[in-house]
KOLLUM-833667 format. One record per residue (C-alpha): residue number from 1; residue in three letters; x, y, z. Coordinates in Angstrom, 2 decimals. Layout:
residues N
n_res_c1_c2_c3
NUM_ALA_X_Y_Z
...
This chain:
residues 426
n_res_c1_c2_c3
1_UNK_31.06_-87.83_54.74
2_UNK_28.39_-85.27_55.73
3_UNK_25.34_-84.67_53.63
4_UNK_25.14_-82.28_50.61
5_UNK_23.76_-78.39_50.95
6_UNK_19.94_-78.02_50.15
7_UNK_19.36_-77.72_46.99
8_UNK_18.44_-73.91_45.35
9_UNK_17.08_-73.10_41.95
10_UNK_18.10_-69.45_41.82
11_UNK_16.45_-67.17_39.13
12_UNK_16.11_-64.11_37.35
13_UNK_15.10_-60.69_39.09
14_UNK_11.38_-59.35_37.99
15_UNK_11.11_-57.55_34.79
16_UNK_8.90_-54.92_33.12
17_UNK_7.79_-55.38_29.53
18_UNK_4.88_-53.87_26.95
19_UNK_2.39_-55.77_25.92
20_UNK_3.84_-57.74_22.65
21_UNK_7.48_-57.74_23.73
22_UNK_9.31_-60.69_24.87
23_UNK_11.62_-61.14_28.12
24_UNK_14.18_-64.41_28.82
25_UNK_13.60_-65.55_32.07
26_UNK_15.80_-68.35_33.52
27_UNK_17.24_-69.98_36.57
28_UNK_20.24_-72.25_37.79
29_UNK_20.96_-74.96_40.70
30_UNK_23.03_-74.43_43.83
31_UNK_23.83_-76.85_46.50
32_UNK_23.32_-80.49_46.07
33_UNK_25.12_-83.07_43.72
34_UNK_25.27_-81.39_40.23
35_UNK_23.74_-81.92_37.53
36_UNK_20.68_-79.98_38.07
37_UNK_17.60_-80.65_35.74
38_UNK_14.60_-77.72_35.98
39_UNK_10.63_-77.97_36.10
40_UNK_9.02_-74.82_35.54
41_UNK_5.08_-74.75_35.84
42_UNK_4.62_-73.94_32.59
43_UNK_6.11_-77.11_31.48
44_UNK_9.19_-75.78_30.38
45_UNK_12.52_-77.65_31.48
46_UNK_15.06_-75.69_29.72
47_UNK_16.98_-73.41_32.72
48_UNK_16.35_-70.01_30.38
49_UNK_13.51_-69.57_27.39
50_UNK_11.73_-66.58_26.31
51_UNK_8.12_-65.59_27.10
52_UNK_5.85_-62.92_25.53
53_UNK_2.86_-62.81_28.11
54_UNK_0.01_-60.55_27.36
55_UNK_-0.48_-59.68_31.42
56_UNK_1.56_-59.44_34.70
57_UNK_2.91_-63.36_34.94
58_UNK_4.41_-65.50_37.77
59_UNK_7.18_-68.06_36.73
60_UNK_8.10_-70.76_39.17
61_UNK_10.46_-73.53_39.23
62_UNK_12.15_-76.35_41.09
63_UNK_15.58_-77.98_40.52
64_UNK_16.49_-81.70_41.12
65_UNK_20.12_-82.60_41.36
66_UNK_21.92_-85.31_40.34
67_UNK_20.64_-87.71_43.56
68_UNK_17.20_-87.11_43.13
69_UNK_16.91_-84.11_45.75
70_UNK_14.22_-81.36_45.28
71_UNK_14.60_-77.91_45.66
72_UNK_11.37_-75.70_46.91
73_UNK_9.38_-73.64_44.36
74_UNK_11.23_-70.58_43.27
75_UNK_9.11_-67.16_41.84
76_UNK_10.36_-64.38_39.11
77_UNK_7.28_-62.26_38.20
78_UNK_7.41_-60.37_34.53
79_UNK_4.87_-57.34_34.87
80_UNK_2.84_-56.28_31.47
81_UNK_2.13_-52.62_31.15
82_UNK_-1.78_-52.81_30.46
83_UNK_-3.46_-51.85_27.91
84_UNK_-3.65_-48.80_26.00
85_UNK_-7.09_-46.48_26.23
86_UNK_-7.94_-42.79_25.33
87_UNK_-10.34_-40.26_25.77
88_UNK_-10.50_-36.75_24.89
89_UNK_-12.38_-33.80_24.58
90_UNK_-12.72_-30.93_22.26
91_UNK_-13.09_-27.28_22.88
92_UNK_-16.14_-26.23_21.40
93_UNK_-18.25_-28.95_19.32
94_UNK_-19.41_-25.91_16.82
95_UNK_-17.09_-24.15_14.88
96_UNK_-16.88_-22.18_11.83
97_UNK_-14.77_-23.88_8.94
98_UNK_-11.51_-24.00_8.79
99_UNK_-11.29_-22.45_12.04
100_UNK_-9.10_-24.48_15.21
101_UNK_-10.51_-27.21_17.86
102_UNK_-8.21_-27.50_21.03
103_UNK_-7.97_-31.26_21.86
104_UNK_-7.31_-32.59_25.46
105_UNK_-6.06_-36.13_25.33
106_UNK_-6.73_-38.50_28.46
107_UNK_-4.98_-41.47_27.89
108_UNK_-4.29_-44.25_30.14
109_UNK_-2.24_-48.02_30.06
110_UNK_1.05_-48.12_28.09
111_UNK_4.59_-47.26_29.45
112_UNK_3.20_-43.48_29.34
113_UNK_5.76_-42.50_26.78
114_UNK_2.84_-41.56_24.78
115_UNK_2.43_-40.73_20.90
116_UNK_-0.79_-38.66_19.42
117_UNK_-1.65_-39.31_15.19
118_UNK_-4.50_-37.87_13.68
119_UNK_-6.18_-39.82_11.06
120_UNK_-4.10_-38.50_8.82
121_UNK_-1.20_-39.41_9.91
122_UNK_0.00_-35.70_11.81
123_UNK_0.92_-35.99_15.26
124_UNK_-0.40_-33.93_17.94
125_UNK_0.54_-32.74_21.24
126_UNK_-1.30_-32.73_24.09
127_UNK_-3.14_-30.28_23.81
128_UNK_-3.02_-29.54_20.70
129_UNK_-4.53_-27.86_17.64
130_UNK_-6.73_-29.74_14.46
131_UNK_-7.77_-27.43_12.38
132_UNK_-11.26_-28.61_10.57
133_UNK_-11.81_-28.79_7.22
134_UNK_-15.18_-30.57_6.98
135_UNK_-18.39_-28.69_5.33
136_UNK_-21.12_-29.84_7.72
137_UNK_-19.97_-32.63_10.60
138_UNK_-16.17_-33.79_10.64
139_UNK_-14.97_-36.35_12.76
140_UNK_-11.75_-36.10_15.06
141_UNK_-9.97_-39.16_14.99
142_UNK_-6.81_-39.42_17.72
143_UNK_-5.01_-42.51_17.72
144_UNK_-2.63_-43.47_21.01
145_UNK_0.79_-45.30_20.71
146_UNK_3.72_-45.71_23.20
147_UNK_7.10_-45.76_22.13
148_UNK_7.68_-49.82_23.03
149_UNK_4.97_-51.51_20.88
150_UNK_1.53_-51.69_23.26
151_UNK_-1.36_-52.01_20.66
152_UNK_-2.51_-48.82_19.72
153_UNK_-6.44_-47.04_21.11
154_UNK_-8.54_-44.57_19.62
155_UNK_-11.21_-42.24_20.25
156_UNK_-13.28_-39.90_18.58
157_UNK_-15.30_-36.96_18.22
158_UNK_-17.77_-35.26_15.60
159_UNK_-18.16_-31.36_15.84
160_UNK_-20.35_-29.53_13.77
161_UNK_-19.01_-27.22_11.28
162_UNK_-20.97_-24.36_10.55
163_UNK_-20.95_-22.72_6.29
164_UNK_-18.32_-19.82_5.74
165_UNK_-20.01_-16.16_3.96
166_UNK_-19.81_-16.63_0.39
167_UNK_-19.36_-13.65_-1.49
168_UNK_-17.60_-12.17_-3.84
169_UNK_-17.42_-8.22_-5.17
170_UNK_-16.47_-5.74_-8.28
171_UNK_-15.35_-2.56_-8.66
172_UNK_-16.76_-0.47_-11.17
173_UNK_-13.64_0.95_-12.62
174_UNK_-10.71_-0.79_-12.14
175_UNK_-7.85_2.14_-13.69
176_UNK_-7.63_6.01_-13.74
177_UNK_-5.80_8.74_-13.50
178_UNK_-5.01_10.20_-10.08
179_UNK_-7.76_11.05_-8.12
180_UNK_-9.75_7.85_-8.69
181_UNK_-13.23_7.32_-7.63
182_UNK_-13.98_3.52_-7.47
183_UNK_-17.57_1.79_-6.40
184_UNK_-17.71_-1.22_-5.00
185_UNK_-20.22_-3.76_-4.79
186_UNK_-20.41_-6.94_-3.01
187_UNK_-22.33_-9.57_-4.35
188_UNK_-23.93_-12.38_-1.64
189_UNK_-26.97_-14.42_-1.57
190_UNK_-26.58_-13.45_2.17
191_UNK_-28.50_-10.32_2.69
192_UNK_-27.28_-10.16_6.63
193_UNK_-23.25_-10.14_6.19
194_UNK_-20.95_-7.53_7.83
195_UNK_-18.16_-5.86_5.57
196_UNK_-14.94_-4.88_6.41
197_UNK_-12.74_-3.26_3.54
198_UNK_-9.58_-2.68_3.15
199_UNK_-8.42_-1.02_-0.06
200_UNK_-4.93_-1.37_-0.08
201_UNK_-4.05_2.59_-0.07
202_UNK_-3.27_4.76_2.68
203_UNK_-6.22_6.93_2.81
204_UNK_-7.35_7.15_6.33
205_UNK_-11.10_6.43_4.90
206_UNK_-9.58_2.79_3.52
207_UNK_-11.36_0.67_6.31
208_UNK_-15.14_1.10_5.81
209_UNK_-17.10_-1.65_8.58
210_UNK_-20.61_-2.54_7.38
211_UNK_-20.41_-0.93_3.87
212_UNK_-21.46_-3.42_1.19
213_UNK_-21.18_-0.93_-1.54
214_UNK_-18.63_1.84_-0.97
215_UNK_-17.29_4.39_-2.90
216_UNK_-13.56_4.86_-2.20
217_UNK_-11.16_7.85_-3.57
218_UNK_-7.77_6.71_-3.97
219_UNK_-5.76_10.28_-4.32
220_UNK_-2.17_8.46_-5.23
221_UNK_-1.26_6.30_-7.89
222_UNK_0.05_2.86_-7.58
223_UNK_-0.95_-0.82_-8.38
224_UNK_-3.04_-1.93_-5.03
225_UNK_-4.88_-4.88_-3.61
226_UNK_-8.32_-5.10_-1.96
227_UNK_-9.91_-7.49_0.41
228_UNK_-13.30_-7.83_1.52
229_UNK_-14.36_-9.85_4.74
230_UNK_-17.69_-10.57_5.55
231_UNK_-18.79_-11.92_8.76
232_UNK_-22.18_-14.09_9.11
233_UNK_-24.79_-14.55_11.69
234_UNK_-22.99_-17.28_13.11
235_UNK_-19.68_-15.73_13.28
236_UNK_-18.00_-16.82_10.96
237_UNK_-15.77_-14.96_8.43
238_UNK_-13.97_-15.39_5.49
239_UNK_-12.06_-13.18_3.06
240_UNK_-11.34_-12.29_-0.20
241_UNK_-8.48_-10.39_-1.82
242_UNK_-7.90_-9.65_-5.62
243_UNK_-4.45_-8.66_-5.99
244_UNK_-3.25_-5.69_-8.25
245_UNK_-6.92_-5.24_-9.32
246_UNK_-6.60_-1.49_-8.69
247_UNK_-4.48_0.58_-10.87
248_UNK_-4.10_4.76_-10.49
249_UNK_-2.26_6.02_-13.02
250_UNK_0.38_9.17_-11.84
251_UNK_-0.67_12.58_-13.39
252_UNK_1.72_14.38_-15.33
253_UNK_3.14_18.26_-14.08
254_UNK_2.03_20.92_-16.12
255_UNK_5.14_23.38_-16.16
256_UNK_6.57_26.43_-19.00
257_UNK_8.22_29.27_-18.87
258_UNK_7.88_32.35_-21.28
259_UNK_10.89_34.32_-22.57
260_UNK_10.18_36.78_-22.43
261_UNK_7.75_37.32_-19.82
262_UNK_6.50_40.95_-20.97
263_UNK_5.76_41.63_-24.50
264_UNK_5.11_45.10_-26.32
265_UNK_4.60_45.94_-30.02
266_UNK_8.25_46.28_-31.25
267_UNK_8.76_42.38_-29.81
268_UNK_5.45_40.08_-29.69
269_UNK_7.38_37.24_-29.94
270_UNK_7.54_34.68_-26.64
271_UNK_9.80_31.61_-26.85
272_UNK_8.04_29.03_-24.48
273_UNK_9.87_25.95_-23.24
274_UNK_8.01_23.42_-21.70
275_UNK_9.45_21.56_-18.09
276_UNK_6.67_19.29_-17.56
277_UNK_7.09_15.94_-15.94
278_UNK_5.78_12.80_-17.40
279_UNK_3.88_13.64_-20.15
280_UNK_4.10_12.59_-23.70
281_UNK_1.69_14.91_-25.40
282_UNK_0.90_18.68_-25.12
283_UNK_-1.95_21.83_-25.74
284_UNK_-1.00_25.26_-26.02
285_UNK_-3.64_27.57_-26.31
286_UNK_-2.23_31.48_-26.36
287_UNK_-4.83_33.95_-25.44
288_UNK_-5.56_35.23_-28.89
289_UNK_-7.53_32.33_-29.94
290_UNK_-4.37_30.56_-30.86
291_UNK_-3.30_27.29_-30.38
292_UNK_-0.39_24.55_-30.95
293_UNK_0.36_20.96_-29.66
294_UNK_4.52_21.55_-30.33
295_UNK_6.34_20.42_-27.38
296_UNK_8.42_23.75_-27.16
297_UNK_6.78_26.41_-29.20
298_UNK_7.34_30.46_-30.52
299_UNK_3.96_32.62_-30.41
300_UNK_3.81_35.80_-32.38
301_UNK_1.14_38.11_-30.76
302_UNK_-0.81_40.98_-32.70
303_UNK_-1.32_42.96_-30.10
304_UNK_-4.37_43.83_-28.94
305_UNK_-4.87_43.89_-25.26
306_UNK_-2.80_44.57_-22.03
307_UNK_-2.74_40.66_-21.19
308_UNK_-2.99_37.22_-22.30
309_UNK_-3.34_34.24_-20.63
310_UNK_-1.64_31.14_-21.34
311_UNK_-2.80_27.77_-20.68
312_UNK_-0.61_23.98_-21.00
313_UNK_-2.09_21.26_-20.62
314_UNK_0.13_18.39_-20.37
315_UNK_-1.10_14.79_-21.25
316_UNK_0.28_11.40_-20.66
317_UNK_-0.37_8.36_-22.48
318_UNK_-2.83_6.93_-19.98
319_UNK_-5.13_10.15_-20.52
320_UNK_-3.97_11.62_-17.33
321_UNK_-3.67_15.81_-17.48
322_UNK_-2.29_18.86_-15.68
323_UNK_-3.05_22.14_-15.96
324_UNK_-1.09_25.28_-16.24
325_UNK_-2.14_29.08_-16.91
326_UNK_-0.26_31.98_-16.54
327_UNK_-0.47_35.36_-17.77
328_UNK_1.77_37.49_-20.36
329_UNK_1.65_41.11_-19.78
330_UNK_1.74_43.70_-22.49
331_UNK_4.36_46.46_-22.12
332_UNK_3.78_48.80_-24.63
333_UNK_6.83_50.59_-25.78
334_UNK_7.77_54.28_-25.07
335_UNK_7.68_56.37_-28.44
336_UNK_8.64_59.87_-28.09
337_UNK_8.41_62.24_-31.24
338_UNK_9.01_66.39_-31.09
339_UNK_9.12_68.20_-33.83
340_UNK_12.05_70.69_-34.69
341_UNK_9.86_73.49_-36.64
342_UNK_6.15_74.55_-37.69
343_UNK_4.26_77.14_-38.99
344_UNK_1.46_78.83_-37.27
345_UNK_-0.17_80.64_-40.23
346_UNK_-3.66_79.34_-40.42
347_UNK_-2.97_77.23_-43.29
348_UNK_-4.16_74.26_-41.95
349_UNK_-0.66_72.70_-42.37
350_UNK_2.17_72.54_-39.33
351_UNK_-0.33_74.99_-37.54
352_UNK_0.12_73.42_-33.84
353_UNK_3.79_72.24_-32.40
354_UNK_2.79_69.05_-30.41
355_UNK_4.75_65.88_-29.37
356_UNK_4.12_62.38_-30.95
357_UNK_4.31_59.42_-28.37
358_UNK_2.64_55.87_-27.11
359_UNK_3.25_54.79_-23.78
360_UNK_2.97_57.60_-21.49
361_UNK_1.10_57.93_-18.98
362_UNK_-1.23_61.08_-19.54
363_UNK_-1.73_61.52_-15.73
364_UNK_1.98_62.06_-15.26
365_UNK_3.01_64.37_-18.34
366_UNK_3.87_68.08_-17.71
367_UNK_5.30_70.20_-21.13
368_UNK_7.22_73.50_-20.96
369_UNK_8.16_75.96_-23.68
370_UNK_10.22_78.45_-23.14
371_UNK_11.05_82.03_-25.52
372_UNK_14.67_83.20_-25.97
373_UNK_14.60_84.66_-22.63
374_UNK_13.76_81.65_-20.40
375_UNK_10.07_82.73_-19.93
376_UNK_7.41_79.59_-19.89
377_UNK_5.12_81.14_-22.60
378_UNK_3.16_78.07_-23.40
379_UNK_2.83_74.46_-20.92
380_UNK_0.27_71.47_-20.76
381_UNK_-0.10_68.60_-18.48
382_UNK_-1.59_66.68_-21.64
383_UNK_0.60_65.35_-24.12
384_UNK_-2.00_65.14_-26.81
385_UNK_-2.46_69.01_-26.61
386_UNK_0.21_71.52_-28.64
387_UNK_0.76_75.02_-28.73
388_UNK_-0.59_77.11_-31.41
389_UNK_2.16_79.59_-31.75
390_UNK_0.73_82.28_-29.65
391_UNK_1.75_83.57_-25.82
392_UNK_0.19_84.07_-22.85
393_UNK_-1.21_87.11_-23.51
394_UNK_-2.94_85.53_-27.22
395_UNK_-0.30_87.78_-29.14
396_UNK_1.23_86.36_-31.74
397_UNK_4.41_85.25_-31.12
398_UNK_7.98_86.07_-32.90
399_UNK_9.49_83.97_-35.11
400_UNK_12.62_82.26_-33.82
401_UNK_13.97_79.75_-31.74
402_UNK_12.30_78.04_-28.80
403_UNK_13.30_75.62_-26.21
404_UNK_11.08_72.95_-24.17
405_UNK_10.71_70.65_-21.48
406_UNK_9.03_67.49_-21.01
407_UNK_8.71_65.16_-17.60
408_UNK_6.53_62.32_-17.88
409_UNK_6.28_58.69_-16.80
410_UNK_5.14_55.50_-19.06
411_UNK_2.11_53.33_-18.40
412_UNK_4.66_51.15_-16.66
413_UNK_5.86_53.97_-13.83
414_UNK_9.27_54.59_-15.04
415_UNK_9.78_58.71_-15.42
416_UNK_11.46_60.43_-18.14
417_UNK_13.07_63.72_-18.67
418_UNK_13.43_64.96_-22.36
419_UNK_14.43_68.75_-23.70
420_UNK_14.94_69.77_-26.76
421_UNK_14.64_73.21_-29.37
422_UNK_12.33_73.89_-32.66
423_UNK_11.94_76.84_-34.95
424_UNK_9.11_79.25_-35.50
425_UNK_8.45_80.74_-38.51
426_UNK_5.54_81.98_-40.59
């Protein structure tokens, strides 16, 4: 018989683990006389067992066989990622409260899958954003895990947090009616701050830099919000907005019309009915120192002028008004009176023939009479003038019948034509 093969303790291929985790390693015998029995150097005899080591570790082992032969020494190495470690730095190591710090994380060791908490418990990219919080120093706490179990590192960083403006501000007025005129004042122990409004409207005067005690107009109504920020010497800002702490109450619209529009002395009565918008409460005054407060009300004028002027005011329940006035022209009505006889005898009764009227226009009145034969013996261009009973020529004229003409206009401009006939008789 020929002698057996060499004997061969083959074993595992090299592995990769995290610090913590465990790996089986193990080996088995070729060539030789079976059975095989194992000798690893760190005592172990069993041909697989686990390990856990902490760093990069060489295994080695030998296998006897069954007659005593001895294989050489045979090497599996398990490499340990190394240890975890961080660094990182901070974009600015003064900020203003509240305000963002950029954080750039250096780590190093692990399997490089790495994981970012912050103190409190938020994880982080890299970069990434922590917001601050902290009143005078605040310290940035990053804490580095992978994703297979390597203990954990840590760094940190303090940054100095610099005070926010603290202010606060009150309007003097805080409703109205439509245009309101509000003053504001701010109210600091910080003499130095810079303002920036904002009102809330749309007036292009609602943004008023540097101001710490404007006066703003707001010219439509509406519920509105306003915000003050204020700005230190350090830079810093912070804000303040009181919602709905503004309220401009609508004004009402003052409308009526008269029926009729033109009054004269046979009719001074106007009819007035009232198309204002939003109100709830009215004042009439008339022009004859007259008033009501009826929503729709009649007017009887004793006439005494060529006009009157109207005025509404229209109220809502806020105390908001409008204003209305308009005028109601007099039109006094034509009256036109001749007589049909009289009696020129010197008796001091029905001595002159002359027309009664109102309303004409005494610049525009021309008066014809005529005798039997068509002759003009008598004409006037004023109406309050008559004829006495004599012609042209002062004689006394007949008794009988005589004709006449009148063309006029009225104070208003509209002309006239009238004719008629009256006796004479002594």
């Amino acid at each position: 018989m020929g002698e057996p093969d060499e004997v061969i303790a083959a074993v595992c291929p090299r592995d990769t683990i995290c610090i913590g985790q465990s790996t089986t390693i193990y080996t088995s015998g070729t060539g030789g006389t079976p059975p095989y029995t194992y000798l690893w150097t760190n005592g172990q005899t069993n041909s697989s067992f686990s390990v856990n080591p902490d760093t990069t570790t060489v295994y080695t082992v030998q296998a006897t066989d069954a007659n005593g032969c001895v294989s050489g020494n045979f090497h599996t190495t398990i490499f340990v990622y190394p240890p975890l470690s961080l660094d990182f730095d901070v974009s600015d190591f003064s900020v203003c409260k509240g305000d963002p710090v950029l954080l750039t994380m250096y780590p190093n060791g692990g399997n490089s899958h790495y994981i970012y908490t912050l103190d409190n418990g938020n994880t982080i990219s890299n970069p990434g954003t922590y917001y601050t919080s902290g009143t005078i120093k605040e310290t940035i706490k990053v804490i580095l895990t992978d994703n297979c179990g390597t203990p954990s590192a840590f760094d940190t960083m303090t940054i100095n947090i610099l005070p926010l403006p603290e202010f606060t501000f009150q309007p003097d007025i805080t409703n109205g009616c439509e245009p309101l005129e509000v003053h504001f004042n701010s109210i600091s122990s910080n003499p130095n701050l810079n303002y920036s409004w904002n009102f809330g409207d749309s007036n292009e005067n609602s943004n008023l830099s540097g101001k710490p005690n404007p006066t703003h107009t707001y010219n439509e109504s509406g519920i509105f919000n306003v915000q003050l920020i204020a700005k230190n010497d350090s830079g810093c800002t912070n804000s303040l907005t009181v919602n709905n702490l503004i309220n401009v109450y609508q004004n009402p619209t003052a409308k009526f019309v008269a029926d009729p529009g033109v009054i004269n002395n046979v009719k001074p009565i106007i009819n007035f009915t009232n198309y204002s918008n939003d109100a709830t409460s009215y004042e009439w005054y008339f022009g004859d120192n007259d008033s009501s407060n009826v929503e729709n009300p009649s007017h009887t004028y004793n006439i005494n002028t060529d006009k009157y002027n109207v005025m509404l005011i229209a109220e809502t329940i806020y105390g908001c008004k409008d204003t209305i006035t308009q005028n109601i022209f007099v039109k006094e009505s034509l009256t036109f009176y001749a007589p049909t006889a009289f009696t020129p005898d010197d008796d001091g009764i029905n001595d002159i023939w002359k027309i009664g009227a109102t309303g004409i226009d005494n610049s525009n009145f021309e008066l014809y009479i005529f005798d039997r034969w068509g002759e003009i013996i008598f004409s006037t261009t004023d109406y309050k003038k008559g004829w006495d009973g004599k012609a042209k020529n002062k004689k006394t004229a007949e008794n009988g019948a005589y004709t006449w003409v009148a063309r006029f206009k009225d104070i208003n401009g509209d002309s006239y034509e009238k004719l008629g006939s009256f006796i004479l008789y002594r």
